[in-house]
C-alpha positions in Angstrom: 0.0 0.0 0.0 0.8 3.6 -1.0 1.2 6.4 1.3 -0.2 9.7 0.7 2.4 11.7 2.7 0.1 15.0 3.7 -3.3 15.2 5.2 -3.2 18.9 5.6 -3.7 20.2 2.4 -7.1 18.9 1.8 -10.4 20.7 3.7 -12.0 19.7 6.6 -15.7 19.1 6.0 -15.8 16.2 3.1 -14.9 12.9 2.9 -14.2 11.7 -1.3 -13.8 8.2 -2.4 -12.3 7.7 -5.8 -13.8 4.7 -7.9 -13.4 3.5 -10.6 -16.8 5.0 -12.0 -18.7 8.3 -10.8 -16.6 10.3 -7.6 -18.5 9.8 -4.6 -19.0 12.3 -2.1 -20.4 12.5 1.8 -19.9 14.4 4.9 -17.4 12.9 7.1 -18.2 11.3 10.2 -15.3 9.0 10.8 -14.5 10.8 13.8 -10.8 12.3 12.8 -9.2 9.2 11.1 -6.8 11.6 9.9 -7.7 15.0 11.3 -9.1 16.4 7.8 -10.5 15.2 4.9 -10.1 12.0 3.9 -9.0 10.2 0.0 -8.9 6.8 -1.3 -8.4 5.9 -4.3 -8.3 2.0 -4.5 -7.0 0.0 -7.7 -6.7 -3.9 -8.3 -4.0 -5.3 -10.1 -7.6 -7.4 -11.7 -8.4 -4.1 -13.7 -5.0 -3.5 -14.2 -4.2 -6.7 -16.4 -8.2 -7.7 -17.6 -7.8 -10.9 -15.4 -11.2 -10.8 -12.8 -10.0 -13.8 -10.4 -6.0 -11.7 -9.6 -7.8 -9.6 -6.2 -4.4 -8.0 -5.2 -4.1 -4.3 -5.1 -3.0 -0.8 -3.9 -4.7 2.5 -2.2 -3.6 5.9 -2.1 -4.7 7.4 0.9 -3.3 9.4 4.0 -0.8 6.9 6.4 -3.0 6.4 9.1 -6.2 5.3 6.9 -3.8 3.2 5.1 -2.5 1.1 8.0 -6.3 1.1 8.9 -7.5 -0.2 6.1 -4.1 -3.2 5.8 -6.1 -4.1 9.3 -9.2 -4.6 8.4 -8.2 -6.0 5.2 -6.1 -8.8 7.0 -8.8 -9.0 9.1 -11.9 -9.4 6.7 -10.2 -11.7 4.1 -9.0 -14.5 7.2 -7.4 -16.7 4.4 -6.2 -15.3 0.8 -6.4 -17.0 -1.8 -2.8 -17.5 -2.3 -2.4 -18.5 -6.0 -4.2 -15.5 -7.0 -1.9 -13.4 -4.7 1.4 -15.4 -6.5 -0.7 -14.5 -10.1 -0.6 -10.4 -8.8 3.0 -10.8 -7.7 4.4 -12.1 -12.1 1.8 -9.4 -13.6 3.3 -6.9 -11.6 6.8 -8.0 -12.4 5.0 -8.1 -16.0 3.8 -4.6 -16.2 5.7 -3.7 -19.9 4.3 -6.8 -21.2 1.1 -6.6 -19.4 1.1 -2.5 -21.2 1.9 -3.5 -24.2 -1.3 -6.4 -24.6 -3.2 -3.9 -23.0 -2.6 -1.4 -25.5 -3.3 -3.8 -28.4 -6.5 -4.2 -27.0 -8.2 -1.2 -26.0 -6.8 1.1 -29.1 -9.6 -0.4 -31.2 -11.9 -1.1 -28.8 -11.9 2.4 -27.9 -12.3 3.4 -31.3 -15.3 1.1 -31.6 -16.6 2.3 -28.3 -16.3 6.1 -29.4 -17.8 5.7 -32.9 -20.6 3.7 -31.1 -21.3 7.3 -28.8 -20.8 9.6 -31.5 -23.5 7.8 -33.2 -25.7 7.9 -30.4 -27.1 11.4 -29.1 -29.2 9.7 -26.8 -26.5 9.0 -24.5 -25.2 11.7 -22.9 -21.0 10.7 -22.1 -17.9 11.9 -23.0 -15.7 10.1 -25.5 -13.4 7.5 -23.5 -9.8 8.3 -23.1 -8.3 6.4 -20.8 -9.7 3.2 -18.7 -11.7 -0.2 -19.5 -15.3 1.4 -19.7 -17.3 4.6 -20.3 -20.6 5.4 -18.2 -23.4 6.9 -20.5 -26.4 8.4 -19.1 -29.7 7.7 -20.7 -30.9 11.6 -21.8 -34.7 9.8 -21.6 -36.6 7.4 -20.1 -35.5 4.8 -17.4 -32.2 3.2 -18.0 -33.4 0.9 -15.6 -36.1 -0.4 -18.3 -33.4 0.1 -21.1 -30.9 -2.1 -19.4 -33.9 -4.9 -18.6 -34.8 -4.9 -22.1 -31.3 -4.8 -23.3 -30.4 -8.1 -21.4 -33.7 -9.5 -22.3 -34.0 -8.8 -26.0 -31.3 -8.3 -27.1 -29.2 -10.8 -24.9 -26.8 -7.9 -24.0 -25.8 -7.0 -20.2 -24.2 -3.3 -18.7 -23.8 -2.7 -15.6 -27.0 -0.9 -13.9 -25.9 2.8 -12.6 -28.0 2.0 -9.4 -25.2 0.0 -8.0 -22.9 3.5 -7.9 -26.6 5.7 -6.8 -26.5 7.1 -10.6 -30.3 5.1 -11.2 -30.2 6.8 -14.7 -26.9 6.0 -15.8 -25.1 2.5 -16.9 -21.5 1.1 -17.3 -20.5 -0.2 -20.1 -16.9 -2.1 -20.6 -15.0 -3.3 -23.7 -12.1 -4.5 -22.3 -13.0 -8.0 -23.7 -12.0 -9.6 -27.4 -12.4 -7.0 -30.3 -15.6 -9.3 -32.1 -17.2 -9.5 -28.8 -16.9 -5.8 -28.0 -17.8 -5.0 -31.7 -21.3 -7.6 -31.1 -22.3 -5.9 -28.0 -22.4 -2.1 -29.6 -24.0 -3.7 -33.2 -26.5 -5.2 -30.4 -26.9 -2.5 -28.3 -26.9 0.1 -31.0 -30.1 -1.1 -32.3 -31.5 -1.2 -28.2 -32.3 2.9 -28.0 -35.0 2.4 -31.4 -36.9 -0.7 -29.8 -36.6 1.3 -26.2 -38.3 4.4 -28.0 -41.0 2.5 -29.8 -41.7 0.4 -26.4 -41.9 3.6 -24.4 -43.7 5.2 -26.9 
């Protein structure tokens, strides 16, 4: 775990959590964990690589909320999963490799992903830079609906923004095989007409 060397040069009254999907933001209560505000920002060598079973990681956060969390981490997880912790240990002594597939990757699957919101005015989302996954919002309607009948008609699944308390937004990832990525947009490009006409 990384430390983040100052506390004081953050404010006092809010407490941020840094995911990897919409900031987060509440009113501390933590009764002075560190004296000020307080940052995490949590990463898993699993996003890092595109491998879901590798749960090893790394925070950024002020010293004493990172010895904190180490405790209740040791304490939570009783017995690691050690081969997945060995697995962490060669991707990170990997990581130009690791880069380099990753690269080869996502450079067309962002370009699939971007053409896919460009073509869609619908969705309301900036066009991905960086990262596995972009996190549209629906301009109309319930994308709570729009994601049921994605999975159900069109055999398509995204992640439901409820799960990160944004109800009307959804996460969508293309971190997988180019043909798979380029099957889900074809799929869920024709989703937003059939959502309209339903709704309508």
């Amino acid at each position: 775990m990384i430390e983040l060397p100052s506390a004081d040069r953050t404010s006092s009254h809010k407490s941020t959590l840094a995911r990897n999907g919409p900031v987060r933001r509440h009113h501390a209560g933590h009764g002075g964990i560190v004296g000020s505000r307080i940052f995490i920002n949590p990463y898993v060598v699993a996003q890092l690589v595109d491998s879901s079973g590798i749960r090893c990681g790394w925070i950024l956060a002020q010293p004493e909320l990172v010895r904190r969390v180490w405790q209740i981490v040791d304490f939570t997880y009783g017995s690691p999963f050690h081969p997945a912790e060995l697995l962490a240990v060669i991707a990170l002594d990997s990581l130009d490799h690791v880069r380099d597939r990753a690269r080869a990757l996502l450079g067309p699957n962002r370009a699939l992903m971007n053409d896919f919101l460009a073509q869609h005015p619908e969705l309301d989302c900036e066009a991905s830079q960086f990262g596995t996954m972009v996190f549209p919002r629906l301009k109309v309607g319930s994308a709570e609906e729009f994601v049921t009948m994605l999975r159900e008609q069109f055999e398509t699944s995204v992640v439901p923004g409820n799960f990160f308390d944004h109800p009307q937004y959804f996460r969508i990832g293309f971190c997988g095989a180019t043909e798979m990525v380029r099957g889900g947009l074809e799929r869920l490009s024709a989703a937003p007409d059939a959502f309209e006409h339903a709704s309508g």
